[in-house]
C-alpha positions as CSV (number, residue, x, y, z in Angstrom):
1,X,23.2,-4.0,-18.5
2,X,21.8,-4.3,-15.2
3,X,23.9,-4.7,-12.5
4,X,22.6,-5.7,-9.1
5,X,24.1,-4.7,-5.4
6,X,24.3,-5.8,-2.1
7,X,22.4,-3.3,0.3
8,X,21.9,-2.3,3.9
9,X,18.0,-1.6,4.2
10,X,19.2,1.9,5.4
11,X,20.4,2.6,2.0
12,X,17.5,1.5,0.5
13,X,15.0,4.6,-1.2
14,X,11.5,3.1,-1.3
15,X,8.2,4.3,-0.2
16,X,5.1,2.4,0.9
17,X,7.2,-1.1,1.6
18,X,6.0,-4.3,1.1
19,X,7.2,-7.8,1.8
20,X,6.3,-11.1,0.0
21,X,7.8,-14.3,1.9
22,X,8.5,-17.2,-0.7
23,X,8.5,-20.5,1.4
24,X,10.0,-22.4,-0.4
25,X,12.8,-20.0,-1.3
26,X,13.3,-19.2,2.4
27,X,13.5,-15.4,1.1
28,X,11.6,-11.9,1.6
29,X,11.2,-9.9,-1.5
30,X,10.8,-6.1,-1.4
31,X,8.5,-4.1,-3.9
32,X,7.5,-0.3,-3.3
33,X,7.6,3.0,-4.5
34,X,11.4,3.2,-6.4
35,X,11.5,5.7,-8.7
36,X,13.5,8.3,-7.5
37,X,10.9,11.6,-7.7
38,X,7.6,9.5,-7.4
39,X,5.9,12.5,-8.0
40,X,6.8,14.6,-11.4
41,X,8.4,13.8,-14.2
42,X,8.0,10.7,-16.5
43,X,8.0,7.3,-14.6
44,X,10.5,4.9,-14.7
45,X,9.1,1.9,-12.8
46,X,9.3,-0.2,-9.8
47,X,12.0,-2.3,-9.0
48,X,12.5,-5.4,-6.7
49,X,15.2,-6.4,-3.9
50,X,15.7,-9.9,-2.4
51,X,16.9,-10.9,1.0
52,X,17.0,-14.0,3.4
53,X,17.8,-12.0,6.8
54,X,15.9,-8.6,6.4
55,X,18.9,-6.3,6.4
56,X,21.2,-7.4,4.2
57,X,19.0,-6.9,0.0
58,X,20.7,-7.9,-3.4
59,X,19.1,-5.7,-6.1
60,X,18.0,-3.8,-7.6
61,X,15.7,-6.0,-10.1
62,X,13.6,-4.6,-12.6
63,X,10.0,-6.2,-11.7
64,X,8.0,-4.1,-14.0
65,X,8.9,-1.8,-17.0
66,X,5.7,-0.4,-19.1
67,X,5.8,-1.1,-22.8
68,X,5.4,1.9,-25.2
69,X,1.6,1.5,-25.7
70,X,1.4,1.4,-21.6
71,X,-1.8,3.8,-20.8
72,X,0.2,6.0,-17.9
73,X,3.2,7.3,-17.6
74,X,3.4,8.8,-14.1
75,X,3.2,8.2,-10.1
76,X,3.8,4.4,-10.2
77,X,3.1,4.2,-6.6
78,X,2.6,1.6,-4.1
79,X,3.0,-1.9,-5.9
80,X,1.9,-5.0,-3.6
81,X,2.4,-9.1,-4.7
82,X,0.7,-11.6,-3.6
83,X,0.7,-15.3,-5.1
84,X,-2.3,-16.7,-5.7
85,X,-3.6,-19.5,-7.3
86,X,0.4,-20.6,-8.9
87,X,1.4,-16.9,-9.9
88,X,2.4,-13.6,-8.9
89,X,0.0,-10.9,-8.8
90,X,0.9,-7.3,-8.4
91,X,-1.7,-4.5,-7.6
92,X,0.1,-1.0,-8.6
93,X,-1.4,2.5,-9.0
94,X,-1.0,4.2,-11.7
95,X,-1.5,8.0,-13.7
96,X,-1.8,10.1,-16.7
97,X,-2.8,13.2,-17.8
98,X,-6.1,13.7,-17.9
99,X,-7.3,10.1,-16.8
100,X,-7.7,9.4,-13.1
101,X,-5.6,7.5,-11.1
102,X,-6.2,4.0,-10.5
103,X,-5.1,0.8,-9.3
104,X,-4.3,-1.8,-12.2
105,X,-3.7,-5.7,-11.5
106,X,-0.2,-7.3,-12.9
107,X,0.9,-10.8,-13.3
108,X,4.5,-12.7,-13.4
109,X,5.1,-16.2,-13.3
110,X,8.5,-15.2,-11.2
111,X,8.2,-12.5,-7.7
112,X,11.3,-10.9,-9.8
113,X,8.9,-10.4,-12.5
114,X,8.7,-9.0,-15.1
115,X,5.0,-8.1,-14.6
116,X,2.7,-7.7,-17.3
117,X,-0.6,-5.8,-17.4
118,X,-3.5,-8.3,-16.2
119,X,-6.5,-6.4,-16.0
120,X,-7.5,-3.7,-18.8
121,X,-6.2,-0.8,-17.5
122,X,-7.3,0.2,-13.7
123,X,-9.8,-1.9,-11.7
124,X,-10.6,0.9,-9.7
125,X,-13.6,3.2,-10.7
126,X,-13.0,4.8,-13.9
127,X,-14.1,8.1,-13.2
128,X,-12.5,8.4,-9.3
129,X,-9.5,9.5,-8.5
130,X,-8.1,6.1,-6.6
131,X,-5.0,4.6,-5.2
132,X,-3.2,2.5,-2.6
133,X,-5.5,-0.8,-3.7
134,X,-4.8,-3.7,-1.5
135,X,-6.0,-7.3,-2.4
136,X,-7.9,-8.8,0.5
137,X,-9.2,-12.9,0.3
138,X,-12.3,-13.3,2.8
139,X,-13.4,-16.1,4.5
140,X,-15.8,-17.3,1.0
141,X,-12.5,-17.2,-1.1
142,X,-14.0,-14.3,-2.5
143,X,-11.1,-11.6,-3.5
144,X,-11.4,-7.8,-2.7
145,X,-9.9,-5.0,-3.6
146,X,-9.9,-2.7,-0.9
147,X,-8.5,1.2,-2.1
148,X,-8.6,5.2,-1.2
149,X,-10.8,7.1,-3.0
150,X,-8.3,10.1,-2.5
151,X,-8.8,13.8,-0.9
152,X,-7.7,15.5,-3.9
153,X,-11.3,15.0,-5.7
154,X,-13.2,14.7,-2.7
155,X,-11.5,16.6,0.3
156,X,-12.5,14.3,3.1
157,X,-10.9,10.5,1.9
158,X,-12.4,7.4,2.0
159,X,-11.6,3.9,2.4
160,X,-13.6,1.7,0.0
161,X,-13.8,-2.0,-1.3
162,X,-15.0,-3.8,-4.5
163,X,-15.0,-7.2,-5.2
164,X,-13.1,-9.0,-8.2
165,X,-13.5,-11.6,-10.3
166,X,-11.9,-14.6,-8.9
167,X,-9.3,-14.5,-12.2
168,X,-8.3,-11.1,-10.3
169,X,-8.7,-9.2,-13.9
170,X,-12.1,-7.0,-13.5
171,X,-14.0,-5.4,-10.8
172,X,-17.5,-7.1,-10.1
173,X,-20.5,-5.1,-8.1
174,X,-20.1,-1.5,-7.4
175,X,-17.6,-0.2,-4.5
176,X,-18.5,0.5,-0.7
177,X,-17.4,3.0,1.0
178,X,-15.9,1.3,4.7
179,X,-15.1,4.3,6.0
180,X,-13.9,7.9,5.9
181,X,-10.4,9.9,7.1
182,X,-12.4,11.8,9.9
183,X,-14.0,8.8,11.6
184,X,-10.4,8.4,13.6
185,X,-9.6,10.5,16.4
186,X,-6.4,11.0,15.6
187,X,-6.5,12.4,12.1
188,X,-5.3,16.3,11.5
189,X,-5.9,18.5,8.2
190,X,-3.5,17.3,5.7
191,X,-0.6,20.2,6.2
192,X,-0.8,22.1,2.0
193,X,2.5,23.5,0.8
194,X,2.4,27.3,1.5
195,X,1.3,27.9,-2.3
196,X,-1.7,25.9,-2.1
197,X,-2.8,27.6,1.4
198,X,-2.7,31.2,-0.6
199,X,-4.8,29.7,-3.4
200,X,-7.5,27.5,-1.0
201,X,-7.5,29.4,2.3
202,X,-10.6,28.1,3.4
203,X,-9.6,24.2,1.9
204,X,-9.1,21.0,3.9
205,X,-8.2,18.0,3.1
206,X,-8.0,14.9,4.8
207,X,-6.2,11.7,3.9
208,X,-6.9,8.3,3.6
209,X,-3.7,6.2,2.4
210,X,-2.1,2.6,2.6
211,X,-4.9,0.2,3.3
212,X,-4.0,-3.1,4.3
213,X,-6.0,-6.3,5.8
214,X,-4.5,-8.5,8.6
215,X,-6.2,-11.4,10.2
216,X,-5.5,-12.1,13.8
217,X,-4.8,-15.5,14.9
218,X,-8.2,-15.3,16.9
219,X,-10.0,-14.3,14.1
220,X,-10.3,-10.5,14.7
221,X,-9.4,-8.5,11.5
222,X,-7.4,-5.3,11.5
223,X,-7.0,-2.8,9.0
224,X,-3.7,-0.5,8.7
225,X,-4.1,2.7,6.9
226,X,-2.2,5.9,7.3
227,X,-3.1,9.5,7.4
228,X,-2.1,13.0,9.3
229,X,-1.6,13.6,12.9
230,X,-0.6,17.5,13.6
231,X,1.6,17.5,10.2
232,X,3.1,14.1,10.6
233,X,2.3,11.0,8.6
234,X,1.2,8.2,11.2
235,X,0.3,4.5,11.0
236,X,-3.1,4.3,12.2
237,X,-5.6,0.8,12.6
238,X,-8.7,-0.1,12.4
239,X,-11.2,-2.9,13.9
240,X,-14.0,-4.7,11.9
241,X,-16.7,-5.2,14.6
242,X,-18.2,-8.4,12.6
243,X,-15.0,-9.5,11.6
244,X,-16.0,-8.6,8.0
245,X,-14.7,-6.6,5.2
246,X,-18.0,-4.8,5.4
247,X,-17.3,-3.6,8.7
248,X,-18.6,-1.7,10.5
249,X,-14.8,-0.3,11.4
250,X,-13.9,1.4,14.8
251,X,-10.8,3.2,15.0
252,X,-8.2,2.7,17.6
253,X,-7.7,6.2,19.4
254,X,-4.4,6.8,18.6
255,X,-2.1,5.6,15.6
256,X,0.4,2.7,16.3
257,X,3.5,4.7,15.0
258,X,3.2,8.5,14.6
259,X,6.7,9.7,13.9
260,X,6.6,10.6,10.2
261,X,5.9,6.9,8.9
262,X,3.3,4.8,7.4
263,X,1.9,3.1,4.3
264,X,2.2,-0.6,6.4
265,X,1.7,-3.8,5.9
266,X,2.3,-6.7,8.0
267,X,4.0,-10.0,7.5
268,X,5.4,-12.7,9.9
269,X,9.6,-13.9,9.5
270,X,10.2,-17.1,8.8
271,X,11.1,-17.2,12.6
272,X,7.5,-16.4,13.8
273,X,7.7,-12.7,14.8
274,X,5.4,-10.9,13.2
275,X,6.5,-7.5,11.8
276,X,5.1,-4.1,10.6
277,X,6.9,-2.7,7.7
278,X,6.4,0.5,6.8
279,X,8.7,3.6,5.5
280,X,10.0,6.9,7.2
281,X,10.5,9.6,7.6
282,X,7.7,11.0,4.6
283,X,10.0,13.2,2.3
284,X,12.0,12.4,-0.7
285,X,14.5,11.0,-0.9
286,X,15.5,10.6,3.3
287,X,12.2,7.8,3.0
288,X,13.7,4.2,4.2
289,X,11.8,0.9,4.9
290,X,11.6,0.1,8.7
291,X,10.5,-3.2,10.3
292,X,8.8,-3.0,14.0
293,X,8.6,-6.0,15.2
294,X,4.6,-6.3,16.6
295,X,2.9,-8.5,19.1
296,X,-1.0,-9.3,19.1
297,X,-2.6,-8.8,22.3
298,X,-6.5,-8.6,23.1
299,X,-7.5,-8.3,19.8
300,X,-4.9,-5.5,19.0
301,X,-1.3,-4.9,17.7
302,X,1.3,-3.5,20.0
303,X,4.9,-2.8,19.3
304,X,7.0,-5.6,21.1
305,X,8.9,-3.5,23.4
């Protein structure tokens, strides 16, 4: 039997936060990263909390358990919801031995879930090693997918995008690359374990993580996506010069929070104020969803101060 908790958001373990606001429920919901070791072992799933103030979450729900014939079994990482078109779609990557990892689309008729597969399997490349993929609706009504192709298969990451069908349940075209890790000023060598320094010595790796789309109220569009500044995970942003999913992207200079946090997304209270939610510090299990409240200004975000 599952029984369900009243929590302080500083008790909360969760990476890569993310916030859907029901109207009509006058409610946030919180998905993310829940199993307790997100990276070995057998996964478990990802679980749900529900608020109405942002500090005080009932939970934990069980949003999405795989069946038995579920194609991976590890790193459930990163789940996003979205409602479109009457239901609840969650975007969720996903791993198992010996198949790459990939973002798979999800479906409830409920944001508590549960959520069943959608698409077959990953709509991400088969043969890349993928993750992190955002859903992104551009000014045609045509949906996106926009995703990291990750460091670990080709050392420098990569931000890319691929339409879907308008169902949500298949990739259509081929992907485009939008841009790569080193393009922003700010990004360091991701910092290896002392183990894999003695087997690559002459490695590096840079990392693309977290993408997500925002669209300012005068138009301009923003991308958040995270990487490594001098060892520490950061919150970086990016600008689409035509206002365009296919960019071309300029990075700001420096990342909008740098102290061991990232994997954002934005969302606006029910009060107006827009907020970046994110989670920090980076290591399991201190990791801890934080909401900066953000202010748009000249075509940029700035923490309100």
């Amino acid at each position: 039997m599952n029984i369900e908790y009243m929590f302080d958001k500083a008790n909360i373990q969760i990476r890569d936060p993310f916030i859907l606001k029901v109207d009509n429920e006058k409610r946030y919901y919180l998905y993310g990263t829940t199993d307790k070791n997100a990276w070995t072992g057998p996964a478990e799933g990802f679980d749900v909390y529900k608020s109405v103030d942002l500090e005080s979450w009932e939970g934990p729900f069980p949003a999405f358990r795989p069946q038995p014939n579920f194609w991976a079994n590890m790193n459930f990482w990163a789940p996003e919801v979205h409602e479109y078109n009457g239901k609840y779609y969650m975007l969720a990557s996903f791993k198992a031995e010996g198949v790459s990892r990939g973002t798979q689309v999800l479906v409830a008729d409920d944001p508590l879930g549960p959520f069943q597969p959608h698409s077959d399997g990953p709509v991400t490349p088969k043969d890349w090693e993928c993750l992190d993929g955002t859903l992104y609706i551009d000014n045609n009504n045509q949906p996106w997918m926009v995703f990291c192709h990750e460091w670990m298969q080709i050392k420098i990451g990569t931000i890319d995008a691929i339409k879907l069908s308008e169902s949500l349940d298949r990739a259509i075209g081929e992907p485009i690359t939008l841009f790569t890790a080193i393009e922003a000023p700010w990004v360091t060598q991701m910092p290896l374990p002392e183990e894999a320094r003695i087997l690559y010595p002459d490695a590096s790796y840079y990392v693309t993580d977290g993408p997500f789309l925002h669209r300012c109220q005068d138009g301009s569009l923003l991308m958040l996506w995270s990487s490594f500044k001098n060892g520490m995970y950061a919150q970086g942003i990016a600008v689409s010069l035509s206002g365009e999913i296919q960019g071309p992207w300029v990075q700001n200079e420096d990342p909008i929070f740098e102290s061991d946090g990232g994997h954002g997304m934005i969302f606006r209270t029910f009060e107006g104020q827009l907020k970046l939610a994110l989670h920090s510090p980076n290591d399991s299990p201190n990791e801890r969803p934080i909401f900066i409240d953000l202010n748009e200004k000249d075509n940029k975000l700035v923490v309100a101060r």
